[in-house]
N, C-alpha and C positions, 0 to 999 in steps of 0.2 A: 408410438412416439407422438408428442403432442406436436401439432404444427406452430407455426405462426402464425396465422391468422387465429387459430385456436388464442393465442393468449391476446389478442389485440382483440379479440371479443369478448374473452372475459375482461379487459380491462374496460371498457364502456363500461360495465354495471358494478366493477369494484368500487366500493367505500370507504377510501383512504379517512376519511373523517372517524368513522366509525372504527378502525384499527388501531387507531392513533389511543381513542377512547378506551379500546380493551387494553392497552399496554400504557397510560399517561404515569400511573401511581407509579413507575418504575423506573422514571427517567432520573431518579437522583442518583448519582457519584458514591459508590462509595469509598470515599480514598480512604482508610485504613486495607481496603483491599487492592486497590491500585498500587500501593506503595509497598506493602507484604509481598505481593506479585511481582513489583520492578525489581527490588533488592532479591528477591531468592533468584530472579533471572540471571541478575548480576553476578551475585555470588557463584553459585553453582558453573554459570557460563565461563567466568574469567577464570577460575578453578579450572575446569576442564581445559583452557586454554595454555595453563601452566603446566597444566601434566604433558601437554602436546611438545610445549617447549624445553622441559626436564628431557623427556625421553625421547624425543624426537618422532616423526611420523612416520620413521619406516619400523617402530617399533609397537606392538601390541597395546600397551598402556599409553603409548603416543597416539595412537589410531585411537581408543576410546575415548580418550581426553577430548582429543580434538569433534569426534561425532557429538559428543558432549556439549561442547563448545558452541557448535553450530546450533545446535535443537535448542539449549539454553537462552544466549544471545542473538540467536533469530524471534525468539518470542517476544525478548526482552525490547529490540530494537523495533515493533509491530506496534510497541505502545507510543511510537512519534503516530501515530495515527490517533489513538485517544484524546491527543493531544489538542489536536484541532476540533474537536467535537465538545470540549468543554465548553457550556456555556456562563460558567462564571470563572472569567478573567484572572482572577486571586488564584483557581486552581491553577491554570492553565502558566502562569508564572513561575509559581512554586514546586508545582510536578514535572515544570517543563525544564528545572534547572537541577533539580536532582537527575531527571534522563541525560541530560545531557554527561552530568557529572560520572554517572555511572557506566553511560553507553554511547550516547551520541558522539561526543566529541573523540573517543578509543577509534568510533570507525567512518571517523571524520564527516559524520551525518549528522548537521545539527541541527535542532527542529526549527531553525530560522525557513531551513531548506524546504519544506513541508507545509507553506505558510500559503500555497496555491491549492490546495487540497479539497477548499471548501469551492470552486469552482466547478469539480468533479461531481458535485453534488445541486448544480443551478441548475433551475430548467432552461436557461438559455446558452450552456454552455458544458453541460454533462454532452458528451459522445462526438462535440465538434473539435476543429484545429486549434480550438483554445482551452481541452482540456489536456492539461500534459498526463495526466494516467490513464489517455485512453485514444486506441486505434483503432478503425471497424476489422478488426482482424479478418472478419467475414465476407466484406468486398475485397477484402485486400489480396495481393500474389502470397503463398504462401509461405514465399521468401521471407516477409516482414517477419513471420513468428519463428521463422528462424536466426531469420539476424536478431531480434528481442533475446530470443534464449542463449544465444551463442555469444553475446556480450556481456556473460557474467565473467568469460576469464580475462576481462578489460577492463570491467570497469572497478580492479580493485586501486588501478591508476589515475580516475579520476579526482578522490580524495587530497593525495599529495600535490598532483599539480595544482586544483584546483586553490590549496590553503598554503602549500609550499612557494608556490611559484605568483599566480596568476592574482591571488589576496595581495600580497606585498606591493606588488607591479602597479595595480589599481590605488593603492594609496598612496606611491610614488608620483604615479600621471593619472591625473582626475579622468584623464579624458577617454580614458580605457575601462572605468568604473562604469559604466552602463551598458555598455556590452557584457562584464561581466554578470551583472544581476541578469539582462537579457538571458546569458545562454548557457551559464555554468552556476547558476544560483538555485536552483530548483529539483527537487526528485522526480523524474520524468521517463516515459517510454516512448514519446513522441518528441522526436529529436528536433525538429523542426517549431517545438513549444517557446516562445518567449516571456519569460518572465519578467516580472513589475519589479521596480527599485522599493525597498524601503519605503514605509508613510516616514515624516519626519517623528514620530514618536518611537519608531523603532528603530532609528539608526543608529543608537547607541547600543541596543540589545543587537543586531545584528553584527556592527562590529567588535564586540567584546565576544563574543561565538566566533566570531570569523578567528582574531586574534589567538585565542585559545586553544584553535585547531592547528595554527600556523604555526606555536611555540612547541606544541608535538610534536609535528611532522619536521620542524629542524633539530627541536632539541633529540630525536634519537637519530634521526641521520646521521649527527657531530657524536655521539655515543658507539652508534654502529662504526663509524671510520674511525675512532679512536680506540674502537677495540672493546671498551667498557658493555656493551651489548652484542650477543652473538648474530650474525646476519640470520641463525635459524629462526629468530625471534621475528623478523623480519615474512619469512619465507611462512610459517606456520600462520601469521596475520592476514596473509594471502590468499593462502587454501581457506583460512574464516572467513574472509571475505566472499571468496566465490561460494563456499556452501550457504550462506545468508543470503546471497543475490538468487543463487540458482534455485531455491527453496521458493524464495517470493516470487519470481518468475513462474514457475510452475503454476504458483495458487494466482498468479495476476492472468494465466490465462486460461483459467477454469473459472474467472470472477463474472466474467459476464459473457452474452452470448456475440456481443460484439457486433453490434448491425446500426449502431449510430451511424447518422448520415446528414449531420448538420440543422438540423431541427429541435425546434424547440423537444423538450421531454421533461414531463413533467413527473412527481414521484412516483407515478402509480408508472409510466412510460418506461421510468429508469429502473422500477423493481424489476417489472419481467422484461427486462433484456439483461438481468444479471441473477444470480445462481444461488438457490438453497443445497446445501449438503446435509439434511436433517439423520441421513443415515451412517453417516462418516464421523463417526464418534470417535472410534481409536485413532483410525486416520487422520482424522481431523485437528487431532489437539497436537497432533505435527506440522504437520501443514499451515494448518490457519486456527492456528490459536486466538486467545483474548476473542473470541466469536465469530472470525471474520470465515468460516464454514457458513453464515449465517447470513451471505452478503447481502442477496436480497432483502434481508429483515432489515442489515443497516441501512440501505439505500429506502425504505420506505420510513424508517424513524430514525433520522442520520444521529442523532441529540441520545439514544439509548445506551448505557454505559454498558461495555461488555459483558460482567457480572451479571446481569439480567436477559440477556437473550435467551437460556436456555428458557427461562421460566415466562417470556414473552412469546416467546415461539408457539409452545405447551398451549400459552391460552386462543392465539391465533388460530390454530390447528383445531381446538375444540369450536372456537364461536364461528369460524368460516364455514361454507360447505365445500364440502372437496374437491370441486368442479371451481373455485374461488382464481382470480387472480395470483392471487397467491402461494397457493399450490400448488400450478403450473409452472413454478418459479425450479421446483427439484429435480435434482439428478443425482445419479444411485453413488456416480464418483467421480473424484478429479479426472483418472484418466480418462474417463471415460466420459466426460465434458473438452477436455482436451481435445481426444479423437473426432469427437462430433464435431468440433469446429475447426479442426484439421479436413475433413472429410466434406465442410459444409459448399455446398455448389455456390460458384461467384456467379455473382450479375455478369451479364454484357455490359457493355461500357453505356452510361446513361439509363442502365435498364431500374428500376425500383426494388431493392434488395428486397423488400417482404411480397411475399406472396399474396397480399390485396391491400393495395393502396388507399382504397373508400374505408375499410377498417382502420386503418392507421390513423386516417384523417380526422375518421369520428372521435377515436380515440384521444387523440391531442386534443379535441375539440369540446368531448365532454367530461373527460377523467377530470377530480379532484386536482 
């Protein structure tokens, strides 16, 4: 097993410059595939979600539907991550209104929410208290990765209060409005994350998302109490919901190895402390579709559209040598990145989570 100081020594002599260069021609979008890819999610996904509902989920075709369902609309809802990576505006508008239309706002996720995302990718803010996607799971008690995973059967509640209850409220009394953006406004695993209000150019796209989600979650509530909609329809949304949370949960903690500690990290810093799955091919297009088996490649070229990582990776893999930064980055499988960081031994309190401190330092100090 490779150590740590192993990969903070290959990271002094990796050439983030130079990988950039092997994969540049690749960084264009191509939405005819992005859009091919969100609609057949859609389709297929809300399909399977009606078969769960026709027949219910203690019934065989209920059960497929709904597995269905989940594998579908987890993929589908993984493209609010693309989202943020577009670097021309025009896409990120137009494909961000068709997800919505399709997905986001069914599971009251709307990509307003997602809009902290690119701070998970700073070097002065990747692995600290101010990235909301990210915990040192590896210093931490191993509680946290429990309470993480064990709040998928909760938070299919967050959703309704969040646009049923707490939207309305905030519009009624101004003065409850920044708290909300603080602490119910953002997709996060660190609870204690506060989020930014609106620039003034986007408070009108945020509240027209807000609004959207709010006329859902009452307009079926008044449906569901008046009968017109059956509560199964309710209940099955539920179970989608946890199997979409509990899915990304799993792949959110096989993403990285989890040893941020408040420091700067820069991308070569942030590649190897997060995860290739280059062998998790069948597994993978489960788990972490749209590339993200791939993570460490995204965290070193965040701007690469996921249609290209198979074929960026490929050239990475031939022009690196094997001993590369990079390479260092793999493991054989989820669980079994899981387990390692289940398994991985905590600091004492104040102790320096990597195994040599002088490598780390160098590391920060002369990596790309």
């Amino acid at each position: 097993m490779t150590s740590y100081a192993d990969r903070w020594e290959a990271a002094q002599v990796f050439d983030a410059q130079f990988a950039y260069a092997t994969v540049k021609d690749l960084l264009a979008p191509r939405m005819a595939v992005y859009w091919t890819d969100l609609i057949l999610s859609a389709v297929i996904g809300w399909s399977g979600f009606g078969l769960a509902v026709t027949f219910t989920p203690l019934h065989w075709l209920g059960i497929i539907g709904l597995a269905v369902s989940v594998l579908a609309l987890y993929r589908g809802a993984l493209f609010i991550h693309e989202l943020v990576h577009f670097r021309s505006k025009a896409h990120t508008r137009s494909f961000g209104r068709g997800w919505n239309a399709l997905i986001g706002f069914w599971l009251l996720i709307p990509y307003f929410m997602y809009e902290g995302h690119a701070e998970h990718h700073s070097k002065r803010l990747y692995g600290t208290r101010f990235d909301a996607e990210y915990l040192p799971f590896a210093r931490l008690s191993r509680r946290e990765m429990v309470r993480v995973a064990a709040a998928a059967v909760a938070l299919p509640l967050f959703g309704p209060i969040r646009f049923g209850i707490l939207a309305p409220v905030s519009w009624l009394v101004p003065a409850t409005r920044e708290r909300v953006y603080a602490r119910a406004s953002t997709i996060k695993i660190d609870l204690e994350y506060r989020g930014h209000p609106p620039k003034k150019s986007q408070r009108l796209s945020w509240f027209l998302q807000e609004f959207a989600c709010f006329a859902i979650v009452w307009t079926l509530g008044v449906l569901i109490v008046l009968g017109h909609v059956p509560v199964l329809l309710l209940l099955c949304w539920y179970l989608l919901f946890v199997g979409v949370v509990s899915l990304n949960t799993l792949r959110l903690l096989g993403a990285h190895r989890y040893l941020g500690n408040d420091s700067d990290a820069n991308i070569v810093l942030q590649m190897i402390d997060t995860i290739n799955y280059p062998s998790s091919r069948i597994a993978g297009f489960f788990w972490g579709p749209i590339g993200l088996r791939l993570h460490a490649l995204h965290h070193l070229v965040p701007s690469l559209p996921y249609h290209s990582f198979g074929k960026a990776h490929a050239r990475l893999v031939a022009a690196l040598p094997p001993d590369s930064a990079y390479r260092l980055t793999e493991s054989p499988g989820l669980l079994a990145a899981v387990i390692d960081l289940w398994r991985a031994p905590r600091p004492l309190p104040g102790e320096n989570p990597f195994t040599n401190a002088a490598i780390l330092h160098d590391a920060r100090k002369d990596a790309p």
